[in-house]
N, C-alpha and C positions, 0 to 999 in steps of 0.2 A: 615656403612662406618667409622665411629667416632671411633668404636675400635678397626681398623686396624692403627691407628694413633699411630706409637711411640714418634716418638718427633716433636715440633712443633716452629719454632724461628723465629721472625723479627727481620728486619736487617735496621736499620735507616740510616748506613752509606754507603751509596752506592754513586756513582757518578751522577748518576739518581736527580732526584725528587721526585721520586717514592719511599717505601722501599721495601725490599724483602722479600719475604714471605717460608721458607722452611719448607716443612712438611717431617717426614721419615714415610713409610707405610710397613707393615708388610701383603707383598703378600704373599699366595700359592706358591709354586714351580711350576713350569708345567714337569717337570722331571719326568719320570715315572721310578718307580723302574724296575729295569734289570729282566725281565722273567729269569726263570731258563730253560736252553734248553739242549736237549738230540745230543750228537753226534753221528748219524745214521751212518758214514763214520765207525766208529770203533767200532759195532755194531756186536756178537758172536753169526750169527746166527744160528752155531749150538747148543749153548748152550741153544738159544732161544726155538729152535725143539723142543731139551730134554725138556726143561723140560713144553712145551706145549703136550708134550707125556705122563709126567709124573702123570699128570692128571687122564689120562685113563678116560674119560668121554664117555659113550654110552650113545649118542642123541637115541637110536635105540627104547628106552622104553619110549617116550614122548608119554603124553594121555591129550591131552590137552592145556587149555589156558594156564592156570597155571604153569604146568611142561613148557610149554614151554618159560615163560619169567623168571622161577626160571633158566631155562638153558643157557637162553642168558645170567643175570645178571651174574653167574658161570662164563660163558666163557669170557666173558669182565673183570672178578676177572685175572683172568689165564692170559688171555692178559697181563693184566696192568704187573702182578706180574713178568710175562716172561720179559715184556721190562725192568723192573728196575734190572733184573738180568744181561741180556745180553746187554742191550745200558748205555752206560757211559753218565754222563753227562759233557757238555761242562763246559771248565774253564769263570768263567766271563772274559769278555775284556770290553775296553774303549767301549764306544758310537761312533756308527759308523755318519759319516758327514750328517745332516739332509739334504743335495743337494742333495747329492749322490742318483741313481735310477739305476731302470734297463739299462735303455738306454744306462745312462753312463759307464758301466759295460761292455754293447757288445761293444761300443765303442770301450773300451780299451783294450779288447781280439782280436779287429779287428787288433787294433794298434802294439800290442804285435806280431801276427801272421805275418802283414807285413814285421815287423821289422826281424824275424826268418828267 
């Protein structure tokens, strides 16, 4: 704990009897860095098809254990490769209100809809 400690000062002149004691500590952040996220809404699923076509992969000659987790690893390759072709990533934004929940959400769809 001693070498979270930046500065440390007493203070004799206070109105008290007491004096005051200020330490500054040098916490952790609890802020987690912004995941990077993919926007599905604007998402070329044709492009996706393509080029999960473009593979041309025949499972039809699988003999085994082997071939067949070289196949899945492949097709999970092709996956991934297909989504970062065809799904955009989202722009970072602000940190959304750590209140904020589902609840509050239908809530205000409720409200919204009333109001309509």
């Amino acid at each position: 704990m001693t070498q979270l400690v930046l500065t440390l000062a007493i203070d004799h002149d206070t109105t008290s009897d007491h004096s005051s004691l200020t330490a500054t500590l040098s916490l952790p952040s609890n802020a987690a860095p912004q995941k990077a996220q993919r926007c599905w809404r604007k998402a070329d699923w044709k492009s996706f098809a393509s080029h999960i076509q473009a593979t041309r992969m025949d499972l039809s000659i699988l003999q085994g254990t082997e071939d067949t987790l070289r196949a899945i690893t492949n097709i999970t390759q092709h996956i991934h490769e297909a989504t970062n072709h065809a799904v955009p990533m989202k722009d970072p934004r602000r940190l959304e209100a750590p209140w904020w929940n589902q609840n509050l959400t239908l809530t205000k769809r409720a409200v919204k809809r009333a109001e309509r």
